[in-house]
N, C-alpha and C positions, 0 to 999 in steps of 0.2 A: 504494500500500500504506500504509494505518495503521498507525504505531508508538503505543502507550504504553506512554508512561514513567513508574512509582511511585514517588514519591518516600520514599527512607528515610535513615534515622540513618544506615548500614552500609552505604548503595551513593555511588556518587560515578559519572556519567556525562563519559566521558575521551575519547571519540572513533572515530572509524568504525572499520571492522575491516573482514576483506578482504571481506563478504559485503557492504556497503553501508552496516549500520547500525549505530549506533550502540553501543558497548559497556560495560556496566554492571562495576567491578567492586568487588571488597571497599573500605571505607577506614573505620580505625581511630583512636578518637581515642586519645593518647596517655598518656592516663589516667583512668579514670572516677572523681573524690573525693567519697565519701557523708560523710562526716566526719571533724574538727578540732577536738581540744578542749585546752585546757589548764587543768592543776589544782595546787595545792602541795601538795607533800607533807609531814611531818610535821618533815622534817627543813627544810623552807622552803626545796627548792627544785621547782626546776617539771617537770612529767611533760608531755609532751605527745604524743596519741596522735592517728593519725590511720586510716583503711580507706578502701581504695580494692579498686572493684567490679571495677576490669580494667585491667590495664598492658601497657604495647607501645612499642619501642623505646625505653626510657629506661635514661640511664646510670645516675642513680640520684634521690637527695634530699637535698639539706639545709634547713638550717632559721636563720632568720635573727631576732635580738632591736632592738626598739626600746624607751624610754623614749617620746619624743613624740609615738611614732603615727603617724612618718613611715616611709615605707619607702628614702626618700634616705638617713635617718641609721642605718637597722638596722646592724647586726653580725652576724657571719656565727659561729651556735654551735655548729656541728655539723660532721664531716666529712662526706664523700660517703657516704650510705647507703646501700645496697645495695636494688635492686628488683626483685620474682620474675617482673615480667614474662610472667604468665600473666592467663589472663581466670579467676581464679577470687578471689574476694572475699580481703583479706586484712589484718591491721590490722598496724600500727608502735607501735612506743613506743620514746620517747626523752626522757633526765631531761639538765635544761639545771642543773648544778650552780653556777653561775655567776654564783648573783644573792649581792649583799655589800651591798646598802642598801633598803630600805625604797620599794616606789612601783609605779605602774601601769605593766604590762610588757605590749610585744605582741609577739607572733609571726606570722611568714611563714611557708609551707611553699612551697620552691621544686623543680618539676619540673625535672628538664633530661634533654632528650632526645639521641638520640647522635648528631644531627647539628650538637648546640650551642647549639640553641635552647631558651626551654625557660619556662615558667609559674608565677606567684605567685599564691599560694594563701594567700588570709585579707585581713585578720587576725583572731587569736584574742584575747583580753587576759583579763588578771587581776591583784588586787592582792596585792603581797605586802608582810606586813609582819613586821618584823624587831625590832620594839620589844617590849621586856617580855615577851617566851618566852613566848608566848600558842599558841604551836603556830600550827595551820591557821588561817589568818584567815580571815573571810569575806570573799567576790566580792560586790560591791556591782554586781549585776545588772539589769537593766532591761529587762521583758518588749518587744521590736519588731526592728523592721529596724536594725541599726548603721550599716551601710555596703555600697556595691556599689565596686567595682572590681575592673579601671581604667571610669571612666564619664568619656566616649563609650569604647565599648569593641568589639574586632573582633579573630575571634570568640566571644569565651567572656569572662563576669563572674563575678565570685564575690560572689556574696550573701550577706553576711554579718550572723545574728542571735544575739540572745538572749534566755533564760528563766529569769527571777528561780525558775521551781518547774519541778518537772515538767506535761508538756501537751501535746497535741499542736496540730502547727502544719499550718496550710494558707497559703502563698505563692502567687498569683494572679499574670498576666502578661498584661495589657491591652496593645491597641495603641491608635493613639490615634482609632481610633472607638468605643472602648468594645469591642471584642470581646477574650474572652477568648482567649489564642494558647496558653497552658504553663501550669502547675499544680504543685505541689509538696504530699504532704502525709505529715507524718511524727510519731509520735508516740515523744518522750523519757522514757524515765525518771528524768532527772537536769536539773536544772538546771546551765547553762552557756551557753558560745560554741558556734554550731553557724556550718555554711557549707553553701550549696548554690551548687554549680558550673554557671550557665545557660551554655548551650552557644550562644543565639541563633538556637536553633529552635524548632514549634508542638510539637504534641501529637503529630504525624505523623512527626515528627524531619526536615522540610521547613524550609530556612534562611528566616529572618525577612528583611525589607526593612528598607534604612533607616530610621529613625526615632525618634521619643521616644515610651518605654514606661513603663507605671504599674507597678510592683512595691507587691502590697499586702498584707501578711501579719497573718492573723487567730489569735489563741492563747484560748479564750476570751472572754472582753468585752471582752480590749487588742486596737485594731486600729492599722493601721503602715503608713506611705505612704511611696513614694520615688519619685522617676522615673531613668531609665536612658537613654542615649543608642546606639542600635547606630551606627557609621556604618560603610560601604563604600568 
């Protein structure tokens, strides 16, 4: 007897069952993240919002600041926030009142799930300055790819870019024969830090193999290369 098996996002193959073959069933990731952004606000300090497309077994969120862009030295600025825990699209906001000096700040967003585990998400940055009551300063922005992490990474990266203007973005995901495996394309309104949460699967939602991957993101005329490491 032929069995096939389709491979998707939402099934995970677990093992025989009493008729012989094998059994398909649900598996959920733990949080779907469409975006991450942060802004100042008027009163100089930071709003940071994030939406996620679908949540499952999480205790909640917080949110964690650095100064050098490490995530060893962040600080942790947020309590445990609350998460709905539903598949249905939903956004957060939370204002980090806590800045008292002048300089480039980044942020984490950290899942934790209720078994203890649990995902860093970002980061996001922006400058804030604090001299001469100038209100909102400007983000000194830079249309490409910032960063991926963690790279080597297993399962899931967080790509993170930016957009000096509004535009839309298309992020590409080469393996390393040149074949196109994932695709990202999304168009902003706003200029800012964005993040797209690669999960280290194709187009099919089938898990990628080992290897080093090209991440290439095109906004208009600025194009932006990175490579990324999956390992097993």
């Amino acid at each position: 007897m032929l069995l096939l098996l389709i491979c998707g996002s939402s099934h995970a193959l677990t093992g025989f069952g009493e008729s012989g073959v094998f059994e398909i069933t649900e598996e959920t990731l733990p949080v779907v993240l469409s975006t991450f952004t942060a802004t100042v606000t008027t009163q100089n300090n930071v709003r940071l919002q994030w939406t996620t497309q679908s949540e499952f077994n999480l205790q909640g969120y917080y949110l964690y600041r650095s100064i050098g862009g490490e995530i060893a030295n962040a600080v942790l600025v947020s309590g445990l926030i609350q998460p709905t825990n539903t598949s249905s699209q939903h956004s957060y906001d939370y204002t980090d009142a806590g800045i008292y000096q002048s300089g480039t700040y980044y942020y984490w967003l950290y899942s934790l799930e209720i078994d203890g585990t649990g995902t860093y998400h970002g980061p996001v940055s922006l400058l804030v300055n604090l001299d001469g009551g100038q209100g909102t300063p400007d983000i000194p922005l830079a249309t490409g790819l910032k960063s991926i992490y963690p790279n080597p990474f297993n399962p899931s990266a967080t790509i993170a870019y930016q957009l000096k203007s509004p535009a839309t973005v298309r992020i590409d995901v080469f393996n390393a024969r040149g074949q196109l495996v994932n695709s990202l394309e999304r168009e902003h309104c706003t200029a800012g830090s964005y993040i797209w949460l690669f999960t280290g699967t194709d187009h099919s939602g089938c898990e990628l193999s080992s290897g080093v991957y090209q991440v290439i993101m095109r906004s208009g005329k600025e194009v932006s290369a990175r490579k990324m490491v999956l390992m097993k």
